[in-house]
C-alpha positions in Angstrom: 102.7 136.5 92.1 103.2 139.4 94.4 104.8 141.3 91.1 101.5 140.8 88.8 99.8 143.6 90.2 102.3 146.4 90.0 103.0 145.3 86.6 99.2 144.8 85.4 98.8 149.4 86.9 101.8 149.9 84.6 101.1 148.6 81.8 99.6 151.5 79.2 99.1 151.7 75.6 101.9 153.7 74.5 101.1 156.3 71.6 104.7 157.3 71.0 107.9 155.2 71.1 111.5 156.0 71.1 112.5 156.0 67.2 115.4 153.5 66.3 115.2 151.2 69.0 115.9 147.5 67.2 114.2 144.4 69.3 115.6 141.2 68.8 114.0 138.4 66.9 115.1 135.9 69.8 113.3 138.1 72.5 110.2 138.6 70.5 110.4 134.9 70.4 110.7 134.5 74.2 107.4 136.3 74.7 105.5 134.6 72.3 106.9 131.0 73.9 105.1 132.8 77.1 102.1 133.7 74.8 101.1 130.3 73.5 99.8 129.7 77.0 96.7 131.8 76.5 93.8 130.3 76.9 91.8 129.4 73.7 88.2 127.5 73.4 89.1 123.8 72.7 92.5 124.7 73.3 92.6 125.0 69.1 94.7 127.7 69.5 93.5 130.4 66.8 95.7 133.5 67.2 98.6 134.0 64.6 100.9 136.8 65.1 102.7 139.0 62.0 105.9 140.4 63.4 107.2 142.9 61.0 110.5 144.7 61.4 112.0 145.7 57.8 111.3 149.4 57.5 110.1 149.1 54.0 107.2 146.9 55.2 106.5 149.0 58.4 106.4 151.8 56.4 103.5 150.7 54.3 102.0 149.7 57.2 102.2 152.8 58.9 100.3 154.2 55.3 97.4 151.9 55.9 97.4 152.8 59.4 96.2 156.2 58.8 99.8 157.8 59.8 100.3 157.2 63.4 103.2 158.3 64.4 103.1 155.0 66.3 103.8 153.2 63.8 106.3 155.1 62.3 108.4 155.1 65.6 107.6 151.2 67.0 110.3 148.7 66.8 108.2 146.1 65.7 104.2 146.7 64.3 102.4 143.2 65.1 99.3 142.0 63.0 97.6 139.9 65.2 95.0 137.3 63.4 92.3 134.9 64.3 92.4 131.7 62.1 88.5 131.0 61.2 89.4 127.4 60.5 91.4 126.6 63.5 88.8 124.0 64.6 89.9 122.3 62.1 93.2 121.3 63.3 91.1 119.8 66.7 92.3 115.8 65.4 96.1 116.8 65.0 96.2 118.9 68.5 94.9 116.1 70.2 97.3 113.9 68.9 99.4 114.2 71.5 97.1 113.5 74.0 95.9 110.1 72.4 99.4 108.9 71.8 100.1 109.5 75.2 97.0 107.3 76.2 96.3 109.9 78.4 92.9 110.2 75.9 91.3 107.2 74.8 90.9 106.8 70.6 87.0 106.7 71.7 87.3 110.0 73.5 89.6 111.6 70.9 86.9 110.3 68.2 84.0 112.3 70.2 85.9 115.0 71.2 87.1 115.8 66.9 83.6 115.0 66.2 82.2 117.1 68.4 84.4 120.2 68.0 83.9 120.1 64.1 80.5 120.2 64.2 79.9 122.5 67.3 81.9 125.1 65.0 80.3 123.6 61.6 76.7 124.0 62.9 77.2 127.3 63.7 78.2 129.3 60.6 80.5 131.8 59.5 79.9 134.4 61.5 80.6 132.3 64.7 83.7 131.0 63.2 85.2 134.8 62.7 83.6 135.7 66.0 86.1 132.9 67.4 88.7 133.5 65.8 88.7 137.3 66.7 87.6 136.3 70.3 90.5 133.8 70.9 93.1 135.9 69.0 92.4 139.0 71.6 92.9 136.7 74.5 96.0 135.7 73.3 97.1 139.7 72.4 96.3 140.5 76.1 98.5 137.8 77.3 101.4 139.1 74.7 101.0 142.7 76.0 101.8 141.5 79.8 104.3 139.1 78.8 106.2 142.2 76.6 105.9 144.9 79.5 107.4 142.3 82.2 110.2 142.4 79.7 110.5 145.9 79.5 108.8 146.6 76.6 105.4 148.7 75.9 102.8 148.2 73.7 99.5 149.3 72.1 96.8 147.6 70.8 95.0 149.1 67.7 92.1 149.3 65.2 92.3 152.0 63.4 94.1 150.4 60.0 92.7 149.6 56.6 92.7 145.6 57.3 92.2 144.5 53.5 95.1 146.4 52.6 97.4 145.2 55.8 96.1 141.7 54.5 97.5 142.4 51.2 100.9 143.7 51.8 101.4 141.4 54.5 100.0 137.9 52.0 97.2 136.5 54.6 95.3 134.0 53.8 91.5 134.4 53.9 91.1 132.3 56.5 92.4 134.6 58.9 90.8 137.8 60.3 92.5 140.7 61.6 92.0 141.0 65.1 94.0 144.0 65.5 97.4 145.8 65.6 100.0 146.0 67.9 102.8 148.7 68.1 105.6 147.3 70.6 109.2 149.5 71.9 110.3 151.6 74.6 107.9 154.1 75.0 108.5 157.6 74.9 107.2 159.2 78.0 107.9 163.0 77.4 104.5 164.8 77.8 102.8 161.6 78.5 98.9 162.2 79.0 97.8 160.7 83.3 95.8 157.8 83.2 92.7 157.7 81.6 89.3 157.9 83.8 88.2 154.3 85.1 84.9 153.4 86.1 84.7 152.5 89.7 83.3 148.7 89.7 80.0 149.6 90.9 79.6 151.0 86.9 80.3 148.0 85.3 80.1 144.7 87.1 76.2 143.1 87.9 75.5 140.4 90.1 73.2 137.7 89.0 71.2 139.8 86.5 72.4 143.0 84.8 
């Protein structure tokens, strides 16, 4: 624990990285293995993460992402979605759980009846909302989990979405929550930290 903090003041979105630097798919799967424990509402688990490495790919995407030089030189670029249906799959997550007896078939009956329609009862809008929500938690978790492993990161929006979405094949289902550019950064002429407002500026007790 005493490590968190150091790690959470060094972590910085990187705007240039080191070109040529390969990561390995088993590492990349290491940190998402750490990743999956991200909170999520209902624990239904909406974030879905693109990992793309082939430089034919990367290279469209660093088209439809306006150029960044980012892009160009990150070792992986990471398409990180929200899945609007995810509650959905609330019966088959909780599977588990009833098998286990550890939840009743009476609760598990409630709790897929309730999850479907808190989500059903409130639209599309609230279901994207989710799904963008839940997917950004999980980013935030991936960006910590990558710099303890010696890896930096930034988290973008500024990309053409529909045409990510087509050169990448996602379903409609799923929103793009953003983009994430992850290597070794490449510190030369690296900017200080940018101003942050003292907590007095953004944190209200009991009313705003």
């Amino acid at each position: 624990m005493s490590d968190f903090i150091p790690l959470l003041k060094s972590r910085r979105s990187a705007m240039k990285f080191v070109p040529n630097i390969e990561i390995p798919e088993q590492e990349l799967n290491e940190m998402f293995n750490l990743t999956k424990y991200a909170p999520s509402a209902f624990n239904l688990q909406h974030a879905h993460y693109v990992v793309v490495t082939d430089p034919e790919k990367k290279s469209k995407l660093y088209e439809a992402a306006n150029k960044q030089y980012k892009v160009q030189t990150a070792s992986a670029v990471i398409l990180v979605l929200g899945n609007t249906n995810a509650y959905l799959d609330v019966g088959p997550i909780n599977e588990g759980l009833l098998n286990l007896g550890v939840m009743s078939k009476q609760e598990y009956d409630m709790t897929v009846e309730s999850v479907l329609g808190f989500y059903e009862s409130r639209g599309d809008t609230f279901k994207r909302d989710e799904a963008v929500r839940n997917a950004s938690l999980s980013a935030m978790l991936f960006m910590l989990v990558a710099k303890e492993k010696g890896w930096d990161t930034c988290p973008m929006i500024g990309f053409d979405p529909a045409a990510v979405s087509a050169e990448l094949n996602i379903p409609d289902a799923y929103v793009p929550a953003m983009m994430i550019t992850i290597g070794k950064e490449d510190t030369t002429n690296q900017r200080p930290r940018g101003y942050r407002k003292p907590v007095g500026e953004f944190v209200s007790y009991n009313a705003f």
